[in-house]
N, C-alpha and C positions, 0 to 999 in steps of 0.2 A: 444377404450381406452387401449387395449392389447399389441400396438406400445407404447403408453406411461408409463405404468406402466414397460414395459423390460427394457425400454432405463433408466428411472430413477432407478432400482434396477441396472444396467448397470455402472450407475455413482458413486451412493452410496456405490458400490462394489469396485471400482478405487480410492475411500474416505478411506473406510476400509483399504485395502491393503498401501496406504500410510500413514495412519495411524501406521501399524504394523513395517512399515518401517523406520517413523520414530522413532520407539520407538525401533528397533532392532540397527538401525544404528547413533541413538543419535542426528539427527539431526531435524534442527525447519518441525512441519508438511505443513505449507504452501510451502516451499522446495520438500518434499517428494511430494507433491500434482503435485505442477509444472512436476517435472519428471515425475512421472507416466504420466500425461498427455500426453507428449512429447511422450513416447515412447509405451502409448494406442494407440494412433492416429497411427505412423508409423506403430504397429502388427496389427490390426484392419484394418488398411486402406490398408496393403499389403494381407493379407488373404481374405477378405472380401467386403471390398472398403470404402474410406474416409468418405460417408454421413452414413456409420454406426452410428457412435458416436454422431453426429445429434449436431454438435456445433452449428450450425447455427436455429435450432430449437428454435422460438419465445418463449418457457418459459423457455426456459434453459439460452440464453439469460436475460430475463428477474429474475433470480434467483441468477445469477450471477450478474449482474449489483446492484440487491438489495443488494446480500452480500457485492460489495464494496462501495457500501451508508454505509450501516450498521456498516460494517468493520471502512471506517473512520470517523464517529460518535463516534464511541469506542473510536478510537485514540485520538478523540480533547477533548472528555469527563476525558479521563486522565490528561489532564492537569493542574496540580494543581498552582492555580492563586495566591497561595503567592510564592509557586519557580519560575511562571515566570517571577513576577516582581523580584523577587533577581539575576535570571539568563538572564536577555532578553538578555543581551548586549552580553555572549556568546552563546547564543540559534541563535541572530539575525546574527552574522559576521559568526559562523557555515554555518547558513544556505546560508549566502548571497556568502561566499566564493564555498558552494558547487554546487551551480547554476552559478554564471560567469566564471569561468575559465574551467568548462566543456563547458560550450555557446560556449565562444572564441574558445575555443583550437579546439572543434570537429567541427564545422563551418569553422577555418580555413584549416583545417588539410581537411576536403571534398573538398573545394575548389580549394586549391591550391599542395593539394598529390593526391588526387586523380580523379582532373577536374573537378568535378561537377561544375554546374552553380550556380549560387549566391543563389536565393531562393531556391532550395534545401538544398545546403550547411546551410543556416540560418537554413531549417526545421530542419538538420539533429543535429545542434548545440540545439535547442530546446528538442528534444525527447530524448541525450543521457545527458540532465542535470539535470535529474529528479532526484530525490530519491522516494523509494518506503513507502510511507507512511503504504501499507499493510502488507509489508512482514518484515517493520521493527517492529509496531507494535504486529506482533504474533512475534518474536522471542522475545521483550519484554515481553509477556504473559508467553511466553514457558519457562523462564526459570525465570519471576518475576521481570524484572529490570523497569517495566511498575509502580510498589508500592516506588522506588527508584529516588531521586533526579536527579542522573543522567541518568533513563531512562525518566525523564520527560521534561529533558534540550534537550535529540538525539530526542525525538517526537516534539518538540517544535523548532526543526532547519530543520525536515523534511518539518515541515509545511511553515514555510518562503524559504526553496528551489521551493517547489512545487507553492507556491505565484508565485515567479518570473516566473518558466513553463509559469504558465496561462497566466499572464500577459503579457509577452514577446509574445507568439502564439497569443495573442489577441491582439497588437500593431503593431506585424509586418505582419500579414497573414487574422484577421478576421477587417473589418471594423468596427468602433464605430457606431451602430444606432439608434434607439429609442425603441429598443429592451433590446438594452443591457444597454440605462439608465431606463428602466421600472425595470432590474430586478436590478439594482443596487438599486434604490431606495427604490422599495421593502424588497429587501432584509436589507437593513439599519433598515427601521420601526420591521422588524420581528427578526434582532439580539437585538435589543433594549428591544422589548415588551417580549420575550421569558424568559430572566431570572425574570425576575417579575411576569408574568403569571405562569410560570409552574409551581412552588413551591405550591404555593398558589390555583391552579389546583387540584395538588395531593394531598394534605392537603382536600379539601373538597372531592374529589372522587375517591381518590386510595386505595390499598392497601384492593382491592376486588379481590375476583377469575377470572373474568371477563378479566384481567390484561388491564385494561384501559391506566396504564401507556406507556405501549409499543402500544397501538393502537394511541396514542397522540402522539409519537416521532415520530412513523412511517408516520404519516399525515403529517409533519413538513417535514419530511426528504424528502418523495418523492414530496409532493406538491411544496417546492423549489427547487429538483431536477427537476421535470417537467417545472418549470419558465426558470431555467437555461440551460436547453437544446430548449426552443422555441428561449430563446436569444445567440442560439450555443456557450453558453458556456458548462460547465460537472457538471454532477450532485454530486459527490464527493465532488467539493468546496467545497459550502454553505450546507454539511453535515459535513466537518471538522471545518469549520467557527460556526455550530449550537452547536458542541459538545463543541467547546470552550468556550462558553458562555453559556454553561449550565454544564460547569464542578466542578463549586461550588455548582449545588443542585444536577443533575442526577449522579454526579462523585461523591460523597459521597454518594449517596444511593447504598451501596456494595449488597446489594439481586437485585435491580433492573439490576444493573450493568450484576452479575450473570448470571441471566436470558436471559438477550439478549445475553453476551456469549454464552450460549445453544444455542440457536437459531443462531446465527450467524456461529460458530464454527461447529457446529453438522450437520446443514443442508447446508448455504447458500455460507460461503467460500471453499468450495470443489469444486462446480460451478464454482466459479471464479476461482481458480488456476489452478485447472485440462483444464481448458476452456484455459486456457492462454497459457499453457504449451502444448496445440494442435496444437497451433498457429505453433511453429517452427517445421519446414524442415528438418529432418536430410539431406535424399537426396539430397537435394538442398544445403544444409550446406555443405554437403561431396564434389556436383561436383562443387560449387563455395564460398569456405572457405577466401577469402583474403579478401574481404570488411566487415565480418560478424566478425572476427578477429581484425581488422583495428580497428573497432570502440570500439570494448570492449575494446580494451587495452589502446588506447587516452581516454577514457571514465573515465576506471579504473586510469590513469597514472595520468590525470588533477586531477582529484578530490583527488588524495592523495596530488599534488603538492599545492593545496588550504584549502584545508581540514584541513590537517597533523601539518601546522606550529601557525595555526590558535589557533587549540586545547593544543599545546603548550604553546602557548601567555598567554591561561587560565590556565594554571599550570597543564593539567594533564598528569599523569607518563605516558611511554612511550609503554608500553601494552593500557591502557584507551584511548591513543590517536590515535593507529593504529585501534581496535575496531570500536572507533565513526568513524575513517576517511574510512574502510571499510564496515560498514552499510550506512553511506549518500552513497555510490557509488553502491548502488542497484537501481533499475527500474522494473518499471513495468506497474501500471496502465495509470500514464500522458504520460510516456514514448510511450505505444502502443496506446494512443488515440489521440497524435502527430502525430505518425506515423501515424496511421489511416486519420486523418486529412487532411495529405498529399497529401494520396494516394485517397483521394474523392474527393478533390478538383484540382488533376489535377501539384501538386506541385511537384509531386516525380513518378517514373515509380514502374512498380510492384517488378523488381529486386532489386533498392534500399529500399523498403518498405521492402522488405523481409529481408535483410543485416540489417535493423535499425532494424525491429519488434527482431530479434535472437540476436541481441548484445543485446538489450533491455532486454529482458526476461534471455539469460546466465548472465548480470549483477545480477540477484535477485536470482541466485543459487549460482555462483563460490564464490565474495566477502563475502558471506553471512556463505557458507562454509568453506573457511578460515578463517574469524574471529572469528568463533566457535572451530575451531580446533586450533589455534594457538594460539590467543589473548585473548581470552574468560573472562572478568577481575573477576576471580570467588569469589575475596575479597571483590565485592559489592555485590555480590548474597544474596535476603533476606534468614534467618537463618528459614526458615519454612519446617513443615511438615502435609500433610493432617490427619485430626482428625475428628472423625461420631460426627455427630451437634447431639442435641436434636430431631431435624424434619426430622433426616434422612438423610442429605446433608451434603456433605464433607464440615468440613471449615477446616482454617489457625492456626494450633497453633506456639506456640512458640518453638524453636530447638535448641537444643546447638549446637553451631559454628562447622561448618566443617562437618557437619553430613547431608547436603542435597545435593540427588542426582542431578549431571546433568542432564535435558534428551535431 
């Protein structure tokens, strides 16, 4: 156990430090994570060699994979279900705009710029129309726009882009079997029963030390993460799908909420972004930069040319609408499980999987950093500042205007 307990003080320490970094250099920490990873992997792998970091190591995987259950649980549990019936109509043309015209345009643009063959090109239009449900979510948390109408309209258009990913990779690329109507089906009876059950669950046996509540979401989460990976689909879905129907009892209980914060934030998404941010090549980026380029910028380019006019249509000023149109054009988790996809089944060679995987992941840092530094609409930023509870725990008070830091 002497291998495992280095390699996880190892990770937790790549946690720290971008931690510090994000908070020295202002920027969101699932960002700081990615890099660090990026550039662990290259110092580690050139000193020492590549399986140091142990990405491929079954519980690090597995810790990672739960963070991004977890992670978008969180996301679909913000959802508050009287703004999205007020907002669907711009939540939905957001989102539908941010998913086709990256389809089209990166699909065509592989095809016919730069030759690939047709199923390729489809995959390649598939992985760069993603948005990143994770990394838009903590930059929501990081700076608060997660408590805000309008961050609950940008999570509620990632989730209708990331719809169309699955869907589209599952019509054009995975067969319909009886697989995938067992988990359909099921999954229908468990969104249905879940918001009825759970309330009335925790009402009779929560709110013990024991923390039962989170032992009951977490069944939920991974047992239909385990249905939807026998029926090749992703376990994220029907994790985003459960948080939204359960955003009117788990989404108002702000201590439970809390908690899985801790947990999620503190242990389980540093796994996943440091893990992600392993993924890309600098070397390989350095002696073959032209496809890896190619696609971030058609990627980045479409999504504002769909995004940009959309958010206009809905009235917002022209800082609010580069913002939303620069966070939809992040990637990350559908994004490199497309790709993945691809490259397991024989649809894409390793060079192009590599050129997608790095546009993919530079889309979830560059856009994400520009619209921090430039756009940032800090006249929606909640007016709060942390204040010692009663029991010990920071809460939220109220702030006079103008007085809260960015970080």
């Amino acid at each position: 156990m002497t291998g495992v307990w280095a390699l996880a003080a190892l990770w937790l320490g790549l946690a720290l430090i971008a931690s510090l970094l994000s908070i020295w250099f202002r920027i969101s920490t699932a960002l700081s994570e990615i890099v660090v990873g990026t550039i662990a992997q290259l110092i580690i792998g050139a000193a020492i060699g590549s399986a140091v970091l142990g990405t491929d190591e079954s519980w690090i995987k597995f810790l990672s994979g739960i963070g991004a259950i977890v992670l978008t649980f969180l996301a679909g549990a913000e959802l508050d279900p009287v703004v999205f019936k007020l907002k669907w109509k711009e939540a939905a043309s957001v989102g539908l705009a941010s998913f086709l015209f990256p389809f089209l345009g990166c699909a065509a643009s592989a095809r016919y710029l730069l030759g690939w063959e047709v199923m390729p090109s489809l995959l390649a239009g598939v992985a760069m129309s993603t948005t990143s449900v994770a990394v838009v979510y903590a930059v929501m948390i990081e700076f608060g726009f997660n408590t805000t109408e309008y961050g609950k309209t940008i999570l509620a258009a990632c989730f209708v882009t990331d719809l169309g990913t699955v869907v589209a990779l599952g019509l054009i690329f995975a067969p319909f079997t009886m697989k995938t109507l067992t988990f359909l089906g099921t999954g229908v009876v468990v969104f249905i029963v879940l918001p009825w059950l759970t309330p009335r669950f925790f009402r009779l046996y929560g709110g013990r030390p024991s923390e039962l509540e989170t032992k009951f979401l977490l069944l939920c989460l991974l047992g239909m993460g385990a249905l939807a990976s026998w029926a090749d689909s992703e376990a994220v879905l029907p994790a985003y799908l459960i948080g939204m129907v359960l955003a009117g009892t788990v989404g108002k209980d702000h201590a439970l909420v809390r908690r899985l914060r801790t947990l999620t934030f503190g242990l389980l998404t540093p796994f996943y972004f440091i893990r992600a941010g392993s993924f890309v090549s600098i070397p390989a980026l350095v002696a073959a930069p032209s496809a890896f380029i190619f696609f971030l910028v058609v990627k980045i380019a479409t999504k504002i040319i769909g995004v940009h006019p959309v958010t206009k249509f809905f009235g917002s000023p022209n800082k609010e609408a580069m913002y939303t149109t620069l966070l939809m054009s992040t990637g990350l988790t559908f994004g490199t499980i497309s790709s993945l996809f691809g490259l397991s089944h024989g649809i894409i060679d390793q060079s192009q999987y590599s050129a997608l995987v790095a546009a993919v992941i530079a889309s979830a840092v560059i856009p994400t950093v520009v619209a921090n530094a430039l756009y940032l609409p800090r006249h929606l930023l909640p007016e709060t500042e942390p204040e010692q509870a009663s029991d010990g725990r920071r809460e939220v008070a109220p702030l006079r205007a103008g007085t809260r830091k960015a970080e």
